[in-house]
N, C-alpha and C positions, 0 to 999 in steps of 0.2 A: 421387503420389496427391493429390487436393486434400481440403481440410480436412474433416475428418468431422464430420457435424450429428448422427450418433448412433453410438454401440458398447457393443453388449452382448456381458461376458464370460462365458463359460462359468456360464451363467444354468440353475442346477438350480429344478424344481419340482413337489412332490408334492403332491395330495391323497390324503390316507392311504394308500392301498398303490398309488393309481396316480400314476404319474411321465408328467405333462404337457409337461413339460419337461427335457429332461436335456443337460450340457453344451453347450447353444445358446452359439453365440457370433453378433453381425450386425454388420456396420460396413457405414452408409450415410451417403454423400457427402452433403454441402450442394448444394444448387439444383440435386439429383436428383429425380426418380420413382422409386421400387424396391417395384419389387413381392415380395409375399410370398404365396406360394401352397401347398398343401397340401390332402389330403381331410380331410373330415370328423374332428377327432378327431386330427388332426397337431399341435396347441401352439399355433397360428399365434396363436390369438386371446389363449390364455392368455399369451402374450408379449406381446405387443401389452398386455394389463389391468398388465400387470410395469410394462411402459414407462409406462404412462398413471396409474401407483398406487393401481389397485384391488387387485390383490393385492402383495404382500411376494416376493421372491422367496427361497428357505431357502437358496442362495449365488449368489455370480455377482457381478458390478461392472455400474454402466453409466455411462455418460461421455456429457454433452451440450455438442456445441462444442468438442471434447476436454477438456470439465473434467469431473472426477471426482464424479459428483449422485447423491446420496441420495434418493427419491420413496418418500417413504409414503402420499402420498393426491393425489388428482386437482389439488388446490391445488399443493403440489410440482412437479406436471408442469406445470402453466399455469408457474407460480413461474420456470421452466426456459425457458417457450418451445414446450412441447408443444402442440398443441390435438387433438382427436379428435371426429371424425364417425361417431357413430353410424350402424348399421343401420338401428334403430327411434329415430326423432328426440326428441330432447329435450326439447319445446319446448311453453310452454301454451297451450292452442288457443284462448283467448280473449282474448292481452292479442297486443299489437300486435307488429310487426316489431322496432323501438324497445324496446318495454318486456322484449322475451325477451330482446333480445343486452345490454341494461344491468342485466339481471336478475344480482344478486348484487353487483354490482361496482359500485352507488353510493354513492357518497360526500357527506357534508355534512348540513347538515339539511333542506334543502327538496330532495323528491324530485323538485321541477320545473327548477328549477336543474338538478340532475345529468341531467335528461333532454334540457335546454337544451344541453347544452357538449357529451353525446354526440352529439344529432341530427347537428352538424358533423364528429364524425369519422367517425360510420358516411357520409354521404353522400359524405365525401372515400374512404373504402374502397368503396363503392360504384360510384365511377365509377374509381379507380387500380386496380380487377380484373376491371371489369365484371360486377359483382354484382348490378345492379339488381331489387330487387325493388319498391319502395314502402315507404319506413320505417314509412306509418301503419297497412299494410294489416293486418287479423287475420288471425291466419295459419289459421285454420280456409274462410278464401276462400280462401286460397292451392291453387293446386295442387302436388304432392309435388316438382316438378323443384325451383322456387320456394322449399317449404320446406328443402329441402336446401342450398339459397344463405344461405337464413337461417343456418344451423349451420356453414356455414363464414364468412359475415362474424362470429359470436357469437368463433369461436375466433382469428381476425385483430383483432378489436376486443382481445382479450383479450390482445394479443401475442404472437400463436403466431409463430413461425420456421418449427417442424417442424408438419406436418398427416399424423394417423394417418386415414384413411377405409376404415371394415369395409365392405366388401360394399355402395359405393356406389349401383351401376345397378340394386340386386335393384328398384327399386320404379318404372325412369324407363323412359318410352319408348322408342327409340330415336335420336328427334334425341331427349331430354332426354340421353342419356346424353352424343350428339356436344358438346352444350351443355356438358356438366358438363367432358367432355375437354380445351374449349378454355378452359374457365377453370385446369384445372390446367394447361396450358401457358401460360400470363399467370401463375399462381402461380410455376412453376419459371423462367421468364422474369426475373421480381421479383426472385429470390434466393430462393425458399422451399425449402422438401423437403419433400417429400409420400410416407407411406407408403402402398403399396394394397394392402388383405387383399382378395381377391378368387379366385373358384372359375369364372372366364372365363378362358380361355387364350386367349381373342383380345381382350383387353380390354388384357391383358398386353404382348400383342405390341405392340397399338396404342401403347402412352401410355407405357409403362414404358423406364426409361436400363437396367436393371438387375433382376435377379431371384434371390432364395432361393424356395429349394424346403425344403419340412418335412414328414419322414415319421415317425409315431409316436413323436412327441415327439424328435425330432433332429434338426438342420439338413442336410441329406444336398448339397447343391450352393448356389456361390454362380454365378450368368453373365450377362453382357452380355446385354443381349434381342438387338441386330443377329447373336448368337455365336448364337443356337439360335433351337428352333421349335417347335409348339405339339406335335407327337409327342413331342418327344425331354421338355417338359417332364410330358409327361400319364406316360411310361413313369418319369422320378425321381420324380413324386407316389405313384403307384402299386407301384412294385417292377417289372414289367413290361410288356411292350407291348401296348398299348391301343387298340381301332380307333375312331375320333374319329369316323367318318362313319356315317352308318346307311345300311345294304345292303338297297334293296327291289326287287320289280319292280312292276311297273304294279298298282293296283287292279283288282277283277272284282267293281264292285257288284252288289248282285242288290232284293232286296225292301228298305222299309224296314222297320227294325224296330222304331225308335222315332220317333213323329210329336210335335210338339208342338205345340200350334196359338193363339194368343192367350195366349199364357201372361202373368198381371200377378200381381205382388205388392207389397204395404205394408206396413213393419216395425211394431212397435210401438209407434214415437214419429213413427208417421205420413209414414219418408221412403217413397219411391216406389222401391222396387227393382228391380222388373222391368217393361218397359212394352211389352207386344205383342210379344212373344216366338215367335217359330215359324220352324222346320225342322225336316229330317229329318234321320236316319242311318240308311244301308244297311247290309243284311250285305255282306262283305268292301271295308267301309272305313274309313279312320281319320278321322274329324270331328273338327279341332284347334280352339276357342276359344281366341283371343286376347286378350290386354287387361291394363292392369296393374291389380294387387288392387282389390280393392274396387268395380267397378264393374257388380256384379250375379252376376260368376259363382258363388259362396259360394251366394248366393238359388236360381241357379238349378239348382247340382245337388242344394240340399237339396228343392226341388219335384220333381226328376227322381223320387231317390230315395226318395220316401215321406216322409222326414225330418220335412218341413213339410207341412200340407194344402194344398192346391190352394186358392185365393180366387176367381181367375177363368180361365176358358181350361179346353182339356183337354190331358191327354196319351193316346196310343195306345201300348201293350208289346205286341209281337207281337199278336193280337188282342185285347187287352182294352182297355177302354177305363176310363179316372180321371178324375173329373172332381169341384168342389166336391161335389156332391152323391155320386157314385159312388168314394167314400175309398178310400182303400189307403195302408198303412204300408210301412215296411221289410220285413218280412216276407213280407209278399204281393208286393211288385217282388221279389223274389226266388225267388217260387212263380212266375211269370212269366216267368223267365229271365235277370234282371238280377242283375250283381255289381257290385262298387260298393267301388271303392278311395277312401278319403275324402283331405280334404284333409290335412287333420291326424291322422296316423297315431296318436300319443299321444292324444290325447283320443277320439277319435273311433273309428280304426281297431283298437285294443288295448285290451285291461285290463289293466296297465301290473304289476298289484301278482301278475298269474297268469301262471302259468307257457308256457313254449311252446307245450304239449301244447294245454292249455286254450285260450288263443286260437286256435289251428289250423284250433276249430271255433266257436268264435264266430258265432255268429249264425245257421248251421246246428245248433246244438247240439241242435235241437227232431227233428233227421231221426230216423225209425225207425231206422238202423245205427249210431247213435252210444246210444241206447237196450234195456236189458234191458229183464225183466218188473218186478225193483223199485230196480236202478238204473243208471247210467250203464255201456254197455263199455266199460269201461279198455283192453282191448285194442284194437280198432278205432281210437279215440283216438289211443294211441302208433303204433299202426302207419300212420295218416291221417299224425301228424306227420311220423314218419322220411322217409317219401318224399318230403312236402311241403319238411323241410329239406335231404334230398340231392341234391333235384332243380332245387333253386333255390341251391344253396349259400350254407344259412344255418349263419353261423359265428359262436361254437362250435357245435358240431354236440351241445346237451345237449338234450333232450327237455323236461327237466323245470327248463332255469333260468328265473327271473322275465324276465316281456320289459322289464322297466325296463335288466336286465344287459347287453341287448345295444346295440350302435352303432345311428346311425341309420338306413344302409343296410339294415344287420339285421332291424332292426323290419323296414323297410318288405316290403323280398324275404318277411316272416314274411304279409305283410297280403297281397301280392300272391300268393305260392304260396296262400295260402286264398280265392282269391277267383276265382282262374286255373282251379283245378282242379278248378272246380263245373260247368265246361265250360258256361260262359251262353251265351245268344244274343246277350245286351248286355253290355258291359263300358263301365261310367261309370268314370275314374280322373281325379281330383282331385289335381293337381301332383304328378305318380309319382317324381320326384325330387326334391325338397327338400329342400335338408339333406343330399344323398345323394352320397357319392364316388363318384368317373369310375368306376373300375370295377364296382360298382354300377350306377348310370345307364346300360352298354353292357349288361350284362344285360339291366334291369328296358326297355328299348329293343325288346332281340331279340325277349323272350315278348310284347311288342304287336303285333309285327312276323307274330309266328307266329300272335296270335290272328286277326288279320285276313286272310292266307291261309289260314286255315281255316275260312273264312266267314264270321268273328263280324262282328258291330258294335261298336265300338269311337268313343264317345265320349272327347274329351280335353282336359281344362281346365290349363292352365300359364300363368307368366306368365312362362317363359323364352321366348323368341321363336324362337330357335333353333330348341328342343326343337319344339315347331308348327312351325317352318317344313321339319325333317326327318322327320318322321314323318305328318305328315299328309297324306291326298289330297285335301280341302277344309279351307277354311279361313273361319271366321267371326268377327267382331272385334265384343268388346262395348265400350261406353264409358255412362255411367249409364243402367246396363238396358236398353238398346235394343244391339239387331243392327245396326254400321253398317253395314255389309256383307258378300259372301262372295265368298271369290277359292279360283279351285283352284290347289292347293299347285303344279304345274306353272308357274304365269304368275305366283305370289308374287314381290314382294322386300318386300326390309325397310324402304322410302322407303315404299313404298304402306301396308302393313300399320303403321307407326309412324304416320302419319296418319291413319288410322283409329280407333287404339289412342288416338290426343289429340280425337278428337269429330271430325276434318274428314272430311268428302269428298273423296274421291278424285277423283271429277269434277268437284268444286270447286276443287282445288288444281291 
């Protein structure tokens, strides 16, 4: 075996009565990739904060380089050789490329000086990784692929050996992500090791020497990535066998049911969110939005659904028409026939602090059958829940626990079962799995699958690419506020759609 860049022993860890972590052990090689994967709620990360010394682990050893290291706080692991890539980047949006990666770690009294002697080493890691970004640029011009260069030259300026990266590609395009892949093979090239926490199994296959798998806080397998395959690892994340692909037939559009026509919006500090906006969706089909965050879809399904008023443009729900001057809320888009799975389940989709029962009917709560003469039926209620949780298998199966208690697959199948079973005409769902384990995700998959053979419309906003490119039978790509185009899900691939997704034309490229 060659010399190990990390090993953690029999690494226990509890918050209060739950055990995040229980007897993990990991040993990962030098001048590997190893991937570490897991659902929602497996340890992964909480090991990973162990390693990185945000949390304390209550027993266990770890060994960097094979010497025996102590880490009580994030310094300790730089201290080590650790560096870590966040999810959600680190970094201030107004000082330069320069000033983030020498942020903390200058030295002497004049802070131009220290800026002077780093500019030479960041430009020499800059080009021995091909990092380039621009040292001067402010990383608020930057684009996310970009910023993400930046947090990994911050962690190499700082002397990392070992590089942890959570959940790299959740925010890049496609070529961003090809980009990111071939900088971690120049990293593992170099001598480096690179940890990936990651919930792609073909991200895995792609880039990764090596792979653990963690299930409810256990290490359940360690294997060669060329030794297995994206089934075999979906069925040890899960406990069981999982079907990866989504099984549909053909669409049978028929009317539309939602029109939307010049749709524009301006936030409150004046940026430009949405700009001429307009399509449709039929009943029995799936309308997939593509695009990575931030580039108007948020805007445009809080316009959809009432959320936000209309500024300019209208929209059409089965026959009604909304427009600036002709309002409608949430409420009324759902006296219309619209449901409306949000993006952010917790804030938005739940009242996190009430019980199952009570969210079930959430935003229904106003209907005549959930109403006596002077107060709410309790029975109708629990009985709306039961079915709503046996038929979607929400677990634990308690009626009456807080929805804060459950996982976040949980939650979500809690938001989707109440939103499904109102039997709309439109179904708007705002990133239906986020956050959410494979087996989850082939569920919360199937009930789109069935809304849309049974004639619904089915809008659908994600910025997993995948997820759009299987389930949808049109497909439209946003990049700041504008539609750059639409391709039907038949003639999709992820060259064209990934170009689109970064502002180009496709007839341009």
């Amino acid at each position: 075996m060659s010399e190990l860049a990390i090993e953690l022993t029999r690494i226990n860890k509890n918050f209060g009565n739950v055990c995040a972590n229980r007897d993990v052990s990991l040993k990962v090689e030098s001048g590997t990739i190893h991937g570490i994967i897991g659902e929602n709620g497996a340890g992964k990360s909480t090991l990973m904060s162990i390693l990185y010394g945000f949390y304390q682990a209550d027993s266990g050893s770890i060994s960097v380089q094979e010497k025996p290291t102590v880490i009580r706080s994030a310094h300790d692991a730089i201290d080590a050789g650790i560096g870590m890539v966040h999810q959600h980047f680190m970094l201030v949006d107004n000082f330069s490329v320069l000033e983030n990666v020498v942020l903390g770690t200058e030295t002497g009294f004049s802070l131009n000086k220290s800026l002077e002697a780093s500019e030479v080493e960041l430009q020499r890691l800059e080009k021995e990784y091909h990092l380039e970004v621009g040292i001067n640029s402010v990383i608020n011009t930057l684009p996310v692929g970009l910023q993400q260069r930046v947090e990994i030259l911050k962690a190499l300026y700082r002397g990392a050996d070992i590089l942890i990266l959570d959940e790299p590609t959740g925010v890049l395009t496609p070529q961003e992500a090809d980009h990111l892949f071939r900088i971690l093979n120049e990293l593992r090239e170099q001598g480096k090791t690179v940890i990936l926490i990651t919930h792609k199994l073909r991200e895995i296959m792609a880039i990764t020497d090596s792979v653990s798998v963690m299930r409810q806080g256990e290490m359940v397998a360690h294997l060669k990535t060329a030794d297995t395959n994206r089934e075999e690892l979906a069925e040890l994340m899960v406990g069981r066998k999982v079907l990866l692909r989504v099984d549909k037939g053909p669409a049978k559009p028929g009317k539309p049911v939602l029109t939307i026509e010049h749709l524009d919006f301006t936030d409150d500090f004046g940026v430009h969110r949405l700009k001429d906006v307009s399509f449709n969706v039929r009943s029995g089909e799936i309308v997939g939005i593509a695009g990575v965050s931030g580039n108007g879809q948020s805007e445009l399904l809080a316009s959809i659904t009432g959320i936000q008023p209309l500024q300019k443009g209208q929209l059409i729900v089965n026959s009604e028409t909304i427009t600036p001057a002709l309002k409608a809320d949430a409420a009324d888009m759902r006296r219309f026939g619209m449901a409306h799975v949000p993006e952010d389940r917790q804030r938005m989709g739940l009242v996190t602090s009430f019980s199952a029962n009570e969210n079930s009917i959430l935003g229904y709560h106003n209907e005549p059958e959930y109403n006596g003469l002077l107060e709410m039926d309790r029975d109708t209620i629990l009985s709306t829940c039961k079915h709503d949780m046996e038929h979607y298998d929400v677990r634990p199966n308690n009626l009456n626990l807080r929805a804060s208690l459950f996982s976040g697959g949980n939650q979500q199948k809690l938001v989707v079962a109440r939103e499904l079973e109102r039997d709309p005409d439109l179904l708007v769902v705002g990133q239906p799995t986020r956050g959410v384990d494979i087996g989850a995700i082939e569920f919360i998959h199937r009930q789109l699958i069935a809304m849309r053979d049974a004639g619904k419309a089915v809008l659908l906003v994600s910025v997993e690419l995948d997820e759009i490119l299987s389930l949808s039978d049109r497909i439209l790509v946003m990049f700041a506020g504008k539609i750059m185009g639409e391709v039907e899900a038949s003639a999709a691939n992820e060259r064209d759609i990934g170009l689109l997704m970064a502002g180009i034309s496709t007839e341009a490229a």
